[in-house]
C-alpha positions in Angstrom: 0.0 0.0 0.0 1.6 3.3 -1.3 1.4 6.1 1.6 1.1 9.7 0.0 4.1 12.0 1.0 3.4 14.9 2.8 6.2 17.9 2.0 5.9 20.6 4.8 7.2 24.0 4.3 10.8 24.7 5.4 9.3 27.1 8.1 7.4 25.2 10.0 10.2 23.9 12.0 11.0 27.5 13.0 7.2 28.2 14.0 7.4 25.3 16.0 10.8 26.2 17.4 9.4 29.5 18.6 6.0 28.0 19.9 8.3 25.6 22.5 10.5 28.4 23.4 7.3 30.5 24.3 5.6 27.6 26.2 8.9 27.1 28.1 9.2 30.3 29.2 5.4 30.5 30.1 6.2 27.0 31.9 8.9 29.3 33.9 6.6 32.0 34.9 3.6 29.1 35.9 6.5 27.8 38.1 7.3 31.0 39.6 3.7 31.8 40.2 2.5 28.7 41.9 6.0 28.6 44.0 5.0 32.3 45.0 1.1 32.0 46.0 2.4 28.6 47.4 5.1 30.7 49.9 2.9 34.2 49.4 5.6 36.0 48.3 4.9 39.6 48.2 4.3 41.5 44.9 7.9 43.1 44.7 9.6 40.5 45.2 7.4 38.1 42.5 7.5 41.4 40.3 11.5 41.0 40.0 11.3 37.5 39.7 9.3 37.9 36.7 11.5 40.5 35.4 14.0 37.8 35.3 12.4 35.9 33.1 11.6 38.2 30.9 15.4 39.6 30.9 16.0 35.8 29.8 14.0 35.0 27.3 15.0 38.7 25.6 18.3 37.9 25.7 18.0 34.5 24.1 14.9 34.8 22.4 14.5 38.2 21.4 11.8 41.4 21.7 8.8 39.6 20.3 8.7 36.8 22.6 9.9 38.9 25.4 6.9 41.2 25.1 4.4 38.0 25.0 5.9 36.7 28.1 5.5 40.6 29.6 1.9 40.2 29.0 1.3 37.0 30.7 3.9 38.1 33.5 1.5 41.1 34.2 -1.7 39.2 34.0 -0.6 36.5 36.4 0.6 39.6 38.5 -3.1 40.8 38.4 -4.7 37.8 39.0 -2.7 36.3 41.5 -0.6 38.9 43.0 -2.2 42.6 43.3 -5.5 42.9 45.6 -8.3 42.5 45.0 -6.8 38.6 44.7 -8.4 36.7 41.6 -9.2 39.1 39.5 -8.2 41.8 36.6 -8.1 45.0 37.9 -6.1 46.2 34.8 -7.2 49.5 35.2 -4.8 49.6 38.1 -2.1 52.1 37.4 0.4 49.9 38.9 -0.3 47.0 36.5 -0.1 49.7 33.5 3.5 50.8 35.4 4.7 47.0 36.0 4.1 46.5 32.1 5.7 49.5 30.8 8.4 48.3 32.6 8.2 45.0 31.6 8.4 46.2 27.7 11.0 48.9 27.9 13.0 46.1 29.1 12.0 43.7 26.8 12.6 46.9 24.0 16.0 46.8 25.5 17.3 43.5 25.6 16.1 42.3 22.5 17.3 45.4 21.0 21.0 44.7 22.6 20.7 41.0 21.5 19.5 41.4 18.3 22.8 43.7 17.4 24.4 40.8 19.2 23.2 38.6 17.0 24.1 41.0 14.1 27.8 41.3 15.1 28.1 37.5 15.3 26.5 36.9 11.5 28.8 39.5 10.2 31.5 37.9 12.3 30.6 34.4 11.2 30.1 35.6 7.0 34.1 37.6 7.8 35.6 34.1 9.0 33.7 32.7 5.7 35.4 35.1 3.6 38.9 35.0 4.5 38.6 31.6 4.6 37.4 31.9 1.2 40.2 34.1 0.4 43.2 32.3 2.2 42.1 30.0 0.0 41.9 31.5 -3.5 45.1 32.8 -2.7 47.1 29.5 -1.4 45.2 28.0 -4.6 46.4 31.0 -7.0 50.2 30.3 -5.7 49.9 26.8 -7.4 48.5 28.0 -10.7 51.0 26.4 -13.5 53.0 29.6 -14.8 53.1 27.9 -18.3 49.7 28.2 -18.9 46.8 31.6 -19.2 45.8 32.2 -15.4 42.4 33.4 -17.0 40.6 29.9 -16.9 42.3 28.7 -14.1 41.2 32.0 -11.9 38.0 31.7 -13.0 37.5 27.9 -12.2 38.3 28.8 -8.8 36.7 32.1 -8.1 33.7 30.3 -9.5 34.1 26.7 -7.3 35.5 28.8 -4.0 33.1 31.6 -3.8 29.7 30.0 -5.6 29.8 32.6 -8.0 27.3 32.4 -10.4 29.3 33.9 -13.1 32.9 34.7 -13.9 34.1 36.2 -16.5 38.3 37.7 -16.6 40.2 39.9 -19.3 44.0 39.2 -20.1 45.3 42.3 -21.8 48.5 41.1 -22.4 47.4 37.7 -23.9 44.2 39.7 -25.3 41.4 36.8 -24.3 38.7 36.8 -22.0 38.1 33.8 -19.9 34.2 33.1 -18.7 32.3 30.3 -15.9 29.0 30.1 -15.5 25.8 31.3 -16.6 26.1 34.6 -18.7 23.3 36.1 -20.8 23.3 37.2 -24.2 25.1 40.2 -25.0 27.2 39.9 -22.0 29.9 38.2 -23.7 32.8 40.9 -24.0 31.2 42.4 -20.5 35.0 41.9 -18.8 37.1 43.6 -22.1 33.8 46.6 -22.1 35.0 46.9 -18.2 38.8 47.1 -19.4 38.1 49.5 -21.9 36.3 51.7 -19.9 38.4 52.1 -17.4 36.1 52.2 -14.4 34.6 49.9 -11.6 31.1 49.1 -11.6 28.8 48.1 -8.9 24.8 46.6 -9.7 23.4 45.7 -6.8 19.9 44.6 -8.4 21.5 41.6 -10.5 24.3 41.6 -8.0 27.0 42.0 -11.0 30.4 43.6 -9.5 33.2 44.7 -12.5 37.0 45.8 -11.4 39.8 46.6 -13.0 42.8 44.2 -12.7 45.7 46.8 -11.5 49.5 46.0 -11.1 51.8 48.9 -10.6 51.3 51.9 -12.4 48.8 50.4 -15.2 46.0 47.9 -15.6 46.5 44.0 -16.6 42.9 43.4 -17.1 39.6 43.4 -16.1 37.3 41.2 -13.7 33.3 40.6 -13.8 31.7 38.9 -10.9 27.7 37.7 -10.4 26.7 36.4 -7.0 26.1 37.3 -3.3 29.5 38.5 -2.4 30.3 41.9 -0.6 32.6 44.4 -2.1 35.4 44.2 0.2 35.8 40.7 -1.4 35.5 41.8 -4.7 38.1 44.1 -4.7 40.4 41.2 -2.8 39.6 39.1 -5.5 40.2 41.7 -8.0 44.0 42.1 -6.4 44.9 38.3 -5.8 43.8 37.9 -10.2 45.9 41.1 -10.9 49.2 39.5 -9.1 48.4 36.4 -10.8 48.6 37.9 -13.8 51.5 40.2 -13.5 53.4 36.7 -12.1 52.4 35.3 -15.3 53.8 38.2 -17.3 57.1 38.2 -15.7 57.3 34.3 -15.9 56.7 34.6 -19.7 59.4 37.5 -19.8 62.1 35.4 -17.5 61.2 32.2 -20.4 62.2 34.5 -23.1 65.3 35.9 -21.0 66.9 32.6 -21.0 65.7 31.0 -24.3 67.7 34.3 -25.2 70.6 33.8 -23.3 70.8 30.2 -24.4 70.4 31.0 -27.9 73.2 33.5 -27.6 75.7 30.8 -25.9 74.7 28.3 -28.4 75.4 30.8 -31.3 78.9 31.3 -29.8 79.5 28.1 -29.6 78.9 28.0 -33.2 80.8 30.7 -34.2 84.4 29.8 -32.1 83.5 26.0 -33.8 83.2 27.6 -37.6 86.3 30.1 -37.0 88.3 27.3 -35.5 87.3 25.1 -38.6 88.2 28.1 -41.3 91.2 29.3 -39.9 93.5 26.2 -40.9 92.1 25.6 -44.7 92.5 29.8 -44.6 95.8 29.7 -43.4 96.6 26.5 -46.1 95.3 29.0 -48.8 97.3 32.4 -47.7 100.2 30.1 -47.4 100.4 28.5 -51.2 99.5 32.3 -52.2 102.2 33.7 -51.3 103.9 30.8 -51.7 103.3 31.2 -55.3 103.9 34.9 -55.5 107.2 34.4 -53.8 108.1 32.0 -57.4 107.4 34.1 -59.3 107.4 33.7 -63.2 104.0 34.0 -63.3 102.0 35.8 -66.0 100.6 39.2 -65.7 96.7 37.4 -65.0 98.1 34.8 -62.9 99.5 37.3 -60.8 96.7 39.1 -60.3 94.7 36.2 -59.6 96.7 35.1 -57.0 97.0 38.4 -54.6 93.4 38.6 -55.7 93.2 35.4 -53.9 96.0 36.6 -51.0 94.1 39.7 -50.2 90.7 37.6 -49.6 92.5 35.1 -47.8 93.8 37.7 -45.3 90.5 39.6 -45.1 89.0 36.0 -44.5 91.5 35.5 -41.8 91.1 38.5 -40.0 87.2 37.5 -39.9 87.7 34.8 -38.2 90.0 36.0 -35.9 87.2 38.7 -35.1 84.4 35.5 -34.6 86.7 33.4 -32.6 87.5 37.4 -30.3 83.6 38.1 -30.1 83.0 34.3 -29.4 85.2 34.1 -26.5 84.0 37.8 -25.4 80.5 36.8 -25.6 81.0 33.6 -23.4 83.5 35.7 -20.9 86.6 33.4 -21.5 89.0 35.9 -22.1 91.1 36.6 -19.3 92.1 40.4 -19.7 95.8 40.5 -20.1 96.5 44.4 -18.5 99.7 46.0 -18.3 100.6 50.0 -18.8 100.0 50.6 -22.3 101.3 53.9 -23.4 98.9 55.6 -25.5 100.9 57.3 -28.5 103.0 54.3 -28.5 99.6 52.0 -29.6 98.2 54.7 -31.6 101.4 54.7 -33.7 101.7 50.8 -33.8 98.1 50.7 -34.8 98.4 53.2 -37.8 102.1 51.5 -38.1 100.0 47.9 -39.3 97.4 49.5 -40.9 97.3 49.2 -44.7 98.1 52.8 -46.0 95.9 54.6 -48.0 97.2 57.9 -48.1 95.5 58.9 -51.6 91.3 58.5 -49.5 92.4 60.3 -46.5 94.8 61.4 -44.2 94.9 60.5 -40.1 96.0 63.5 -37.7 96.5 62.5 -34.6 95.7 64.2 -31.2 97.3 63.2 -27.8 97.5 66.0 -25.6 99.8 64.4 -22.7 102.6 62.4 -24.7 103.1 60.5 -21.6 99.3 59.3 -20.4 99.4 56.0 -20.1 96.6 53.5 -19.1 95.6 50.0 -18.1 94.5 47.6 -20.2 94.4 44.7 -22.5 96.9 45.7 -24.9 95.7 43.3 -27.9 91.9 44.2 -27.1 93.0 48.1 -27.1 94.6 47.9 -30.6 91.5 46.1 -31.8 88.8 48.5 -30.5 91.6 51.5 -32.4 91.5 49.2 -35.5 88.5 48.7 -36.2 87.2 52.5 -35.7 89.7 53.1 -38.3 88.3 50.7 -40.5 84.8 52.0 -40.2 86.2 55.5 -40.2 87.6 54.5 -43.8 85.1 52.9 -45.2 82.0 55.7 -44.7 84.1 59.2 -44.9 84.6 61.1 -48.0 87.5 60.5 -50.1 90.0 63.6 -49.3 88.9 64.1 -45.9 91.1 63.6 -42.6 90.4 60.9 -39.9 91.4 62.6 -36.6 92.1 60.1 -33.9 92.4 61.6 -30.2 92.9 60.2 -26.7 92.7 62.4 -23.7 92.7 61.7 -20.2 89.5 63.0 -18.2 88.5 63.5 -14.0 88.2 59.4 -13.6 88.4 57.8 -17.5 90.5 57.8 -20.3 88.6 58.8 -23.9 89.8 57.7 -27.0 87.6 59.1 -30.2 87.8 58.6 -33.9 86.3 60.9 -36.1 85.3 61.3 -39.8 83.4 62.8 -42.2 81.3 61.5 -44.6 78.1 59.6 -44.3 75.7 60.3 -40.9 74.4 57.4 -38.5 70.7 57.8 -38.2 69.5 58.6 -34.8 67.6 55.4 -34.6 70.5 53.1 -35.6 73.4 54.9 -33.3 72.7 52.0 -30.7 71.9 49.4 -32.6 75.3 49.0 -35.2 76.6 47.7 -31.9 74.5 45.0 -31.8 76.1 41.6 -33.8 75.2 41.2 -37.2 73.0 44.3 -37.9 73.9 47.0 -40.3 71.5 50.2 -41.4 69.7 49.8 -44.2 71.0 52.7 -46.4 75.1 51.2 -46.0 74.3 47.5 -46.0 73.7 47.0 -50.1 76.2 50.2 -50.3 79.7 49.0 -49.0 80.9 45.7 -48.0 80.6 44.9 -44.3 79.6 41.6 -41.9 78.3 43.8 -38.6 80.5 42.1 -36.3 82.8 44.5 -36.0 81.5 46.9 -33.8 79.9 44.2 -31.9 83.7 42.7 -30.8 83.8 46.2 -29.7 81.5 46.9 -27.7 82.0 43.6 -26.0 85.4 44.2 -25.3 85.0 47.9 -24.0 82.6 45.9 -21.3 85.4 43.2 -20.4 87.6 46.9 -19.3 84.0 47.8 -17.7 84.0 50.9 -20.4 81.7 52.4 -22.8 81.2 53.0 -26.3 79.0 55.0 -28.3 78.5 57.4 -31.9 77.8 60.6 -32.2 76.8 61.9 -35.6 75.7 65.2 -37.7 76.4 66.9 -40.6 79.0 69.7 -39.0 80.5 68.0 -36.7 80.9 64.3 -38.6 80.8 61.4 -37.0 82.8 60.0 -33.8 82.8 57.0 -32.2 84.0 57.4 -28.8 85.6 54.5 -26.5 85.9 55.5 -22.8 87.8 53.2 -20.2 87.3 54.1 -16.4 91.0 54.2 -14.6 91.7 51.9 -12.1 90.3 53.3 -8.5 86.8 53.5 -10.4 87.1 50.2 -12.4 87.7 48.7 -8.7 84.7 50.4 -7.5 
């Protein structure tokens, strides 16, 4: 036989709740009153008695049922208690006093326990929240750094906080990441937030937008829906911006070291290919001279073969330069200083430079013939000879190449100037860098970009500086400053 089943409303166990706690208390005062009429207590001392009980059950019941139990306090008081015995005299001014009484406590206490009871809901939904938010953020320390921290913050703003909706804008991965139950036409509601620029608050469909902020700008943009209060939104709106900032400087650390791998395997290469050139080279330069030493060769032939001795040495000197930037670039050269005196390099640099007297002419400028400085002596002549390479190769036939060292407060500065062609702005930093050249010289004259690259490298290894400077009055000068030794300690 199939009973039917009877749902009750959710309430009714509250009603009832309430219904036991007033017939307990009523239970009280019927206890009180026979104990009293039993012992005749006089009417004072019943009257605090039942103020008692009505101090009670405001305290743990509240206003309501204190001012029901009032009532029945003052009637028992009446009929019991306050002559003539056995009857309602209720239009007694000291029953009307005893229950004014009666209520303005009752007012009271509840009042007092019902903020109590205030206090310790907010208290208990506080201890909810940073719960919540301890942890989102433990949770948010875990987050895989590989990945987008969009989906994975929404999954678990959405599964901590019972969100209804989530929905999070990346800027710097331009997506937008949503959970749960959005309407139509709310799909870009997160990137509409971000481009606005501005926090929004609807209470009605309890919808709460913030922008994601790390440091000085934005990183995104957050969208909320659910019962949450805004103190947590904008907690939740910090732990998702340093989530995504510690995803942006993960990403930019991945690419620093791919980098920096990439750069130590292309060394690598390099000191492995000049290595491997240098002895077929040095074969080569060897049988042309060789041959040129014979002699008896025919006008053609002869040309032919320093033709071929003039690329073999320009080959050699290249390789000399990728095995020098190779080692530079992987900081195994050991800098081999000594005293070098300055017009003495100068003069063996130009001294082992191929003359070209009929392009240009070098004046030299050394103000103190006896200035002197640290360094690597090999390096030093390189950084000279290759500025006067460049210097050669871009000035105007006829012009002078003006070479000057000069000692200053805690550096010594060696420039080369020229005039001829002038560096753009936008380039002057960059022909440092290996392999690049500017586009109006690199289809123009003959050049690898590595040059300036071993350079700049070795002016680092003497903790020194290089740089260009470049107009049409002035020319262009490359400068090469080396710090003495007090500051190159520092």
């Amino acid at each position: 036989m199939a009973y039917p089943v009877v749902l009750e409303p959710a309430h009714k166990p509250r009603k009832l709740q309430g219904l036991a706690q007033f017939l307990a208390a009523s239970a009280v005062l019927a206890l009180l009153t026979y104990g009293g009429f039993i012992f005749q207590i006089n009417l004072l001392t019943i009257s605090l008695l039942y103020l008692l009980v009505v101090v009670a059950v405001a305290s743990r019941f509240g206003f309501w049922q204190a001012s029901f139990i009032s009532l029945v306090a003052v009637l028992l008081l009446d009929y019991f208690f306050e002559p003539p015995l056995f009857s309602f005299e209720v239009a007694s001014s000291g029953i009307f006093v005893t229950l004014m009484t009666f209520e303005v406590t009752a007012l009271t206490i509840g009042r007092l326990h019902g903020r109590e009871m205030r206090v310790a809901r907010e208290a208990a939904i506080n201890r909810t929240e940073m719960e919540q938010l301890y942890e989102l953020s433990r949770s948010s320390l875990l987050l895989d750094l590989r990945q987008a921290q969009g989906p994975q913050l929404a999954v678990l703003i959405h599964r901590i906080f019972n969100a209804r909706a989530v929905a999070l804008f990346d800027v710097n991965l331009s997506r937008q990441d949503r959970m749960g139950d959005w309407e139509a036409g709310e799909e870009d509601l997160a990137k509409e937030c971000y481009l606005r620029d501005a926090s929004l608050d609807d209470a009605s469909t309890q919808t709460w937008q913030r922008i994601l902020r790390a440091g000085p700008g934005s990183v995104g943009a957050l969208v909320v829906r659910g019962k949450l209060s805004p103190l947590v939104i904008d907690a939740l709106a910090s732990l998702a911006a340093i989530a995504i900032d510690r995803h942006q400087w993960f990403e930019k650390e991945e690419r620093a070291e791919t980098s920096k791998k990439g750069e130590q395997l292309r060394a690598t290469v390099m000191d492995a290919l000049a290595h491997e050139f240098k002895t077929p080279l040095t074969a080569v330069q060897t049988a042309s001279s060789g041959l040129l030493e014979l002699g008896g060769l025919t006008e053609s032939q002869d040309n032919l073969v320093r033709l071929i001795d003039g690329e073999a040495v320009r080959l050699n000197k290249l390789c000399t330069q990728l095995l020098k930037a190779a080692k530079l670039e992987a900081k195994q050269t050991g800098l081999q200083t000594a005293d070098v005196k300055v017009v003495d390099l100068v003069q063996e640099v130009l001294a082992t430079h191929e003359a070209d007297a009929g392009r240009n002419s070098i004046r030299v400028v050394v103000e103190d013939s006896s200035l002197t400085v640290r360094a690597d002596r090999e390096l030093l002549a390189m950084i000279l000879t290759q500025y006067i390479d460049n210097a050669r190769k871009y000035s105007t036939i006829g012009t002078p190449i003006e070479i000057d060292a000069r000692a200053g407060h805690n550096e010594v500065l060696f420039s080369v100037r020229n005039f001829g062609s002038v560096i753009r702005i936008e380039d002057r930093e960059r022909i440092f860098e290996r392999f690049y050249r500017s586009s109006e010289f690199k289809d123009a004259i003959a050049g690898t970009g590595i040059g300036l690259s071993v350079v700049k490298k070795a002016a680092e290894a003497h903790h020194g500086h290089v740089w260009v400077i470049s107009d049409n009055q002035e020319g262009t000068t490359f400068y090469f400053s080396l710090p003495t030794d007090a500051r190159r300690t520092h």
